[in-house]
Every structure is written in structure tokens, then in C-alpha cells.
N, CA, C and O atoms as a DFTB+ gen file, in Angstrom:
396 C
 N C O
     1  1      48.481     -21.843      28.355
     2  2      47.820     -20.559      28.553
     3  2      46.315     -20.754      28.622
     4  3      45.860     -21.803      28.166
     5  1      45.294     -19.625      29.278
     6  2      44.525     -19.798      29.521
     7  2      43.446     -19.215      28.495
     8  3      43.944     -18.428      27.690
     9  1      42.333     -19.394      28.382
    10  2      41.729     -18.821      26.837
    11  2      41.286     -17.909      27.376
    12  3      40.644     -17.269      26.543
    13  1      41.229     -17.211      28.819
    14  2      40.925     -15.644      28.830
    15  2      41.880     -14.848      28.114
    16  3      41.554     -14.035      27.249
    17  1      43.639     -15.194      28.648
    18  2      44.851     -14.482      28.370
    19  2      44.895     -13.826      26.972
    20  3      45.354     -12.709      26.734
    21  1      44.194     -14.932      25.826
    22  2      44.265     -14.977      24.813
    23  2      43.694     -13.960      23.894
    24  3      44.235     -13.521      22.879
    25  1      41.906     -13.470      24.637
    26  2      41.633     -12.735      24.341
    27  2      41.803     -10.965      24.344
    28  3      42.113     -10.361      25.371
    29  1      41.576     -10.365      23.188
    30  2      42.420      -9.212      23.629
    31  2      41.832      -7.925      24.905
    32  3      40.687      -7.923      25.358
    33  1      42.551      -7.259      25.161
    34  2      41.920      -6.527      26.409
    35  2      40.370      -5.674      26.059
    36  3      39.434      -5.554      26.850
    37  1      40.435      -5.173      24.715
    38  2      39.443      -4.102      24.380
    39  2      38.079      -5.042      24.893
    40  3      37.173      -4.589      25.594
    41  1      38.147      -6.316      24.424
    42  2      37.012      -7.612      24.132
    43  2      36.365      -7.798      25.860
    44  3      35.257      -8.256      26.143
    45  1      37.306      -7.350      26.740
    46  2      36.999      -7.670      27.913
    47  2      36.469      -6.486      28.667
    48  3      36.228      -6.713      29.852
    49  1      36.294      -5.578      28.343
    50  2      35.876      -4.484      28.612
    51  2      34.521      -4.546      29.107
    52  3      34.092      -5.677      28.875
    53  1      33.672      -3.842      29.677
    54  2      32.304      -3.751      30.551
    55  2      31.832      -2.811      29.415
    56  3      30.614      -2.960      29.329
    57  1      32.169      -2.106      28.706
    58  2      31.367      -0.896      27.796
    59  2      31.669      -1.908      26.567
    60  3      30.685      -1.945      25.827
    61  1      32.494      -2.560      26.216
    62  2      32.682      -3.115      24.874
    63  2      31.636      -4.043      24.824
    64  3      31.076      -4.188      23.737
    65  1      31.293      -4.644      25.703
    66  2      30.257      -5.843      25.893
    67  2      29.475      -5.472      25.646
    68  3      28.955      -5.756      24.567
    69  1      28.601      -4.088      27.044
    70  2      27.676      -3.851      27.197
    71  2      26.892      -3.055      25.591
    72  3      25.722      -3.154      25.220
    73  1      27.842      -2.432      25.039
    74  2      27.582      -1.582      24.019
    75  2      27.458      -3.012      22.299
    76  3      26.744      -3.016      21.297
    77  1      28.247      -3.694      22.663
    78  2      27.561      -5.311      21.792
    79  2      26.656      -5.644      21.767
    80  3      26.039      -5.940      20.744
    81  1      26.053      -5.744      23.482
    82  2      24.676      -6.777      23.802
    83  2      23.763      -5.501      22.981
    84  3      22.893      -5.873      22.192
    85  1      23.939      -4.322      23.146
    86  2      22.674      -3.622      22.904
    87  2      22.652      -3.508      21.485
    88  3      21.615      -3.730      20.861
    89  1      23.776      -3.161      20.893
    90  2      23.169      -3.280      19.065
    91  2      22.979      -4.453      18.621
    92  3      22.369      -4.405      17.553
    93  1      23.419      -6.323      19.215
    94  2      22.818      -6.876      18.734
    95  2      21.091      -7.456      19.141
    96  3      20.316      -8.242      18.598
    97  1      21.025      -6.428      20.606
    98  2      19.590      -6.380      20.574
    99  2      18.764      -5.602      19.395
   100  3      17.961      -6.119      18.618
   101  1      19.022      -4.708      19.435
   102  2      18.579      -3.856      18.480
   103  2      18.536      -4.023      17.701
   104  3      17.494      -3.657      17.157
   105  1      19.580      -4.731      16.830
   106  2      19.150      -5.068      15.325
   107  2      18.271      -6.293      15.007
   108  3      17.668      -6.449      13.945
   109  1      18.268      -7.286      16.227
   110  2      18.073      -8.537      15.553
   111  2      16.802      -9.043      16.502
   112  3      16.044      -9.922      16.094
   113  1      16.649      -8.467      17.694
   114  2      15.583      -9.204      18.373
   115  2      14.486      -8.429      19.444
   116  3      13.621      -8.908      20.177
   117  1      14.989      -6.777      19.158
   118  2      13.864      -5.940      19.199
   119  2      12.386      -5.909      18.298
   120  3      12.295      -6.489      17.216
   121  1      11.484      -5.299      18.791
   122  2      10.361      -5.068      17.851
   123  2      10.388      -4.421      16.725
   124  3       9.541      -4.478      15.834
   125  1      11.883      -3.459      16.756
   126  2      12.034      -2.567      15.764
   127  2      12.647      -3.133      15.474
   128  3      13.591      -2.538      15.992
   129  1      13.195      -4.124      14.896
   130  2      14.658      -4.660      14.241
   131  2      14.674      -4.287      12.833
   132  3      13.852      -3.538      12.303
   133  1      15.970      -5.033      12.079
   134  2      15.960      -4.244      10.989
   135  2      15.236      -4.923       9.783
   136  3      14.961      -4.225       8.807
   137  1      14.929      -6.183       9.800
   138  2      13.581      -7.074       9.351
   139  2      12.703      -6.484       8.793
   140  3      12.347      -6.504       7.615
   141  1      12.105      -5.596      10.203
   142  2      10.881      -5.385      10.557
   143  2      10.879      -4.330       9.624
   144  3      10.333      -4.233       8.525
   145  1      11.779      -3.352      10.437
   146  2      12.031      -1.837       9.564
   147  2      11.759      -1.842       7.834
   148  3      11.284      -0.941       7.142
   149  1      12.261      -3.245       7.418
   150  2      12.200      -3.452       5.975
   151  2      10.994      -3.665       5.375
   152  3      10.744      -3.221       4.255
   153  1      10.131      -4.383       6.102
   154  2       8.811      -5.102       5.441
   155  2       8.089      -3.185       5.820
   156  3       7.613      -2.597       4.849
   157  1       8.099      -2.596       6.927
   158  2       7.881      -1.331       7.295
   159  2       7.498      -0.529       5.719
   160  3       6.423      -0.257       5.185
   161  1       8.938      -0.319       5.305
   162  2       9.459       0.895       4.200
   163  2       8.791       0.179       2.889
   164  3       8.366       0.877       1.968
   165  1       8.716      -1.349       2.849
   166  2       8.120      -1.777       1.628
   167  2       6.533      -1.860       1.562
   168  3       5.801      -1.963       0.577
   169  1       6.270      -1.794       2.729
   170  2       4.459      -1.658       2.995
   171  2       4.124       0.043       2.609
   172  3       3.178       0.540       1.998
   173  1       5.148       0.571       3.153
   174  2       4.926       2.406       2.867
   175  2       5.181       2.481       1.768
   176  3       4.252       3.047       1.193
   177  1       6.152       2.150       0.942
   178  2       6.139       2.220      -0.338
   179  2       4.792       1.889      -1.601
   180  3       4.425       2.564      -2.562
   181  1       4.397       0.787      -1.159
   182  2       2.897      -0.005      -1.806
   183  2       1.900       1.170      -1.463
   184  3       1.293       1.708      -2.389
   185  1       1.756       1.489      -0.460
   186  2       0.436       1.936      -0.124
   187  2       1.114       3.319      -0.470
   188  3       0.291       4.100       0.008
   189  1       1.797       3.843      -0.838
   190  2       2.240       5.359      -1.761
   191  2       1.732       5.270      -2.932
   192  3       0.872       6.062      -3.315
   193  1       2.191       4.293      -3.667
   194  2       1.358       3.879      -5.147
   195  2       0.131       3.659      -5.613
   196  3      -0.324       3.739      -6.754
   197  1      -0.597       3.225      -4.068
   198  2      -2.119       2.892      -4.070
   199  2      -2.432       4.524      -4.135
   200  3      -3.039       5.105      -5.035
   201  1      -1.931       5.023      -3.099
   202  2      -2.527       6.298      -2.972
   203  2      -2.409       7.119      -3.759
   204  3      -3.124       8.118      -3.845
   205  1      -1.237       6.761      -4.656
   206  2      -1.167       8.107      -6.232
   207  2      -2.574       7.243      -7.056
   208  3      -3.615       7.832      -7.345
   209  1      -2.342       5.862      -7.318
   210  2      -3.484       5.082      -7.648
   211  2      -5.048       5.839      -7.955
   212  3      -5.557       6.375      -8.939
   213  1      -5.534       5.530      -6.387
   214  2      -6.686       5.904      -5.795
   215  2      -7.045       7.754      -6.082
   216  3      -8.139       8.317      -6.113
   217  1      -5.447       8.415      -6.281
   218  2      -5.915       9.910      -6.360
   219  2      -6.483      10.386      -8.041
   220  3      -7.312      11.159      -8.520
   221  1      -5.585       9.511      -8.477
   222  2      -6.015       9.523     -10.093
   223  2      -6.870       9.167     -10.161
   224  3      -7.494      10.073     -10.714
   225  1      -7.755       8.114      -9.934
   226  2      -9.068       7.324     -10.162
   227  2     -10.290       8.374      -9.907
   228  3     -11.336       8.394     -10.555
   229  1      -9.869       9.439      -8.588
   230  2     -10.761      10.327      -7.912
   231  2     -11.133      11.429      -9.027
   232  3     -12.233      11.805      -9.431
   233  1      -9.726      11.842      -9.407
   234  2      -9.845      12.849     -10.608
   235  2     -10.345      12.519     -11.642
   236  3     -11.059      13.353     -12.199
   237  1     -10.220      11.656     -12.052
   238  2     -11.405      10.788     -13.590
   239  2     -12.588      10.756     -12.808
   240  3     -13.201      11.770     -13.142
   241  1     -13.231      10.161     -11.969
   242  2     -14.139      10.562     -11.396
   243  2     -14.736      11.502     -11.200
   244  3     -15.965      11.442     -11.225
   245  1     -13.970      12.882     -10.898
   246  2     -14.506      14.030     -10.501
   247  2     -14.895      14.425     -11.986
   248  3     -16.114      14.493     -12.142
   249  1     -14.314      14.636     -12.848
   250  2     -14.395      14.696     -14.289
   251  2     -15.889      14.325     -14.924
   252  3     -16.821      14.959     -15.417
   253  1     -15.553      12.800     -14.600
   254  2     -17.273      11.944     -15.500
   255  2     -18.558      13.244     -14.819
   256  3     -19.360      13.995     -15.374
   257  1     -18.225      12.999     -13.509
   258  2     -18.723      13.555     -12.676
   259  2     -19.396      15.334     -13.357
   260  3     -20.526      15.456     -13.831
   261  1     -18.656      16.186     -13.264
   262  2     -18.712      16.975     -14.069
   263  2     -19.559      17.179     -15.399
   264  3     -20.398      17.986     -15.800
   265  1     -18.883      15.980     -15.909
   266  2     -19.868      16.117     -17.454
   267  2     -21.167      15.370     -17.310
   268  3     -22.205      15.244     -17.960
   269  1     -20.743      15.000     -16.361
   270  2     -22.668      13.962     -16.127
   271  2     -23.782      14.981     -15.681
   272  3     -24.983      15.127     -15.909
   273  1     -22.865      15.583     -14.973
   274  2     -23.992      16.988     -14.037
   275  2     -24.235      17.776     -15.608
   276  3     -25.280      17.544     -16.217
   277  1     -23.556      18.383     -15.988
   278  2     -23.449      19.466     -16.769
   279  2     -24.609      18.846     -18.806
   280  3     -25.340      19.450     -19.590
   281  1     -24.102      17.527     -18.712
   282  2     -25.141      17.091     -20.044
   283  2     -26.386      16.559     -19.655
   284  3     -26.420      16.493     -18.426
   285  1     -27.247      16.221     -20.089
   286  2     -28.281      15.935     -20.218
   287  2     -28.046      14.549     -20.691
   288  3     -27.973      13.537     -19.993
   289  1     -27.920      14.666     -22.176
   290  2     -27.804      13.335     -22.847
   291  2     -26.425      12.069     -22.230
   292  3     -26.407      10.847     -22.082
   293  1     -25.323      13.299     -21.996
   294  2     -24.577      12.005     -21.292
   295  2     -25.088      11.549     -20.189
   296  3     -24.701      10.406     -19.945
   297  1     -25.863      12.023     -19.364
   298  2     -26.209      11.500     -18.031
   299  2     -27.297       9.921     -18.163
   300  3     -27.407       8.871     -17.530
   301  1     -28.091      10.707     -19.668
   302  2     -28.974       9.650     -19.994
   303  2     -28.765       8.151     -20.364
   304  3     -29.365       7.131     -20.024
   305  1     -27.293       8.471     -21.494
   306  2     -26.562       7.605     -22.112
   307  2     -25.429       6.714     -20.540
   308  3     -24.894       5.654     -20.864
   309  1     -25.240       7.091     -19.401
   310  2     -24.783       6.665     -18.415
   311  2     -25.893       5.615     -18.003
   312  3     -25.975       4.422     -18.296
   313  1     -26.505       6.205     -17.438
   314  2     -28.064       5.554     -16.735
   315  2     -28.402       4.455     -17.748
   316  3     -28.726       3.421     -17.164
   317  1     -28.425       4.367     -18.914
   318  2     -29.083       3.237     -19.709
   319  2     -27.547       2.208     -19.977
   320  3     -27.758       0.996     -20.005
   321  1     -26.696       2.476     -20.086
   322  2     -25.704       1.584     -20.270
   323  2     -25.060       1.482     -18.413
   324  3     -25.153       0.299     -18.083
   325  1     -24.741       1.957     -17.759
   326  2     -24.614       1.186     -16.245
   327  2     -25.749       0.790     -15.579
   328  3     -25.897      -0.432     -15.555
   329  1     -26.513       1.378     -15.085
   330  2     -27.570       0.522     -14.671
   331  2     -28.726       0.229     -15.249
   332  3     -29.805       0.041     -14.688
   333  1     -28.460       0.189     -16.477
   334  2     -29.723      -0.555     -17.747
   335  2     -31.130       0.224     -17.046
   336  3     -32.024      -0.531     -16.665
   337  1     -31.273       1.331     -16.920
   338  2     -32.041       2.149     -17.373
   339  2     -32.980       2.119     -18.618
   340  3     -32.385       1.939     -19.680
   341  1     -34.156       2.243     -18.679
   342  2     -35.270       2.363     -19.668
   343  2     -36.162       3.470     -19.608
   344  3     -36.596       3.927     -18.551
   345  1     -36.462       3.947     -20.862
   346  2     -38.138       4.276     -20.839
   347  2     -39.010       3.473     -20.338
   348  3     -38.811       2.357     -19.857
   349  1     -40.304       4.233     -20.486
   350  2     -41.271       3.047     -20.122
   351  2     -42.310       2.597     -21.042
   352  3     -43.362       1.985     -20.857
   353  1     -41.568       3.199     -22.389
   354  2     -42.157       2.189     -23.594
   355  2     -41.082       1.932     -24.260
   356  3     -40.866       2.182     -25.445
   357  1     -40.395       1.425     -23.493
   358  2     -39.191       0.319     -23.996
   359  2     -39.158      -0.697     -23.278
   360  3     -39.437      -0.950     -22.105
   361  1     -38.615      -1.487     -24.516
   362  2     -38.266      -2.990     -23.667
   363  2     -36.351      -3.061     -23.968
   364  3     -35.616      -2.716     -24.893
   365  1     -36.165      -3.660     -22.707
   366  2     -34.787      -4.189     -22.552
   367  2     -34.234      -5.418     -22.731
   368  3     -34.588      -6.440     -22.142
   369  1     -33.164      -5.307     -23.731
   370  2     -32.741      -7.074     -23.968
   371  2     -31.018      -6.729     -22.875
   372  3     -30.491      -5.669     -22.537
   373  1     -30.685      -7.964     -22.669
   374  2     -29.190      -7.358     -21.916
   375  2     -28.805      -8.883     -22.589
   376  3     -29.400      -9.946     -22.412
   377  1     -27.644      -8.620     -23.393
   378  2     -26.905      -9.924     -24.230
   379  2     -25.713      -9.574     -23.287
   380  3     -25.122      -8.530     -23.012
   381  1     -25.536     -11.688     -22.670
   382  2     -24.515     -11.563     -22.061
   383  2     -23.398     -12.432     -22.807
   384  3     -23.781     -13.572     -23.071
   385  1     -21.945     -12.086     -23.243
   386  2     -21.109     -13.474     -23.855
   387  2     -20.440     -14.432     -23.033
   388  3     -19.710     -14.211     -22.067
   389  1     -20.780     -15.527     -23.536
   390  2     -19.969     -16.131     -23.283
   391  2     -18.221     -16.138     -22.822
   392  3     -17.426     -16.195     -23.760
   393  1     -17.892     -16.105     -21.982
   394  2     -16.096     -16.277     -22.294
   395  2     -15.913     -17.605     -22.570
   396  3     -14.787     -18.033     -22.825
């Protein structure tokens, strides 16, 4: 017997083929494949977390923000401990440690 005979009729079909070639295009050697799709949903996922991240950070921010406008003395106490701020009859020491 011949190894066409063998195979069954559905297998020989023009739509059975044609409808094969295209989902294993599709899954495996399109641009969209399903690979791709994956690294896709796990990059969207990361950068969801950054962005809850980044929204919280904004709101503590907006906050300092707030009380910096609104005090006097905290604004002062900011200015001399972040950017070493002085009077100008003061002198500044800045101790750095060792790690």
C-alpha cells in the first residue's frame, strides 16, 4: 500500500490543510505569536505596578508639598537639611560616614 492510502481522508482535505498552515502561522511565526503576546501581558503588567508605584510617590509628594507651602519653619528645616542651606552667619559642617 501506498502511504497516501494510509492517510485518513479528513488529513487530505484543502480546508484541513489550509486552516493548519494558518494557525500554525499564527501561533508560532507571526509577529503576534503567542511568545510575543506573553512577554506583551508581562511588560503591561510591570509597568501597571510602576504606575500604581509612581502614583503613590506623586501623592506623598503633593502632601510634603502642601506642608512646605503652608509652614514656614518646615520649609526652612527642608532647605537646610536637602540642600544644606545656611544663614549667613552660619557656618556649615556636612559629616559624611563612612560605609
Amino acid at each position: 500500500m501506498r502511504i497516501m492510502d494510509k492517510i485518513p481522508k479528513i488529513f487530505k482535505n484543502f480546508y484541513f490543510i489550509a486552516s493548519a498552515v494558518f494557525i500554525f502561522w499564527m501561533l508560532f511565526i507571526d509577529g503576534n505569536d503567542l511568545i510575543s503576546q506573553w512577554r506583551l501581558a508581562s511588560r503591561y503588567s510591570e509597568l501597571q505596578k510602576e504606575k500604581e508605584y509612581y502614583q503613590e510617590m506623586i501623592k506623598e509628594v503633593e502632601v510634603d508639598r502642601e506642608g512646605l507651602l503652608s509652614d514656614d519653619e518646615l520649609l526652612e528645616k527642608f532647605a537646610r537639611e536637602r540642600y544644606l542651606m545656611k544663614k549667613e552667619s552660619e557656618d556649615l559642617f556636612v559629616i559624611v560616614e563612612k560605609e
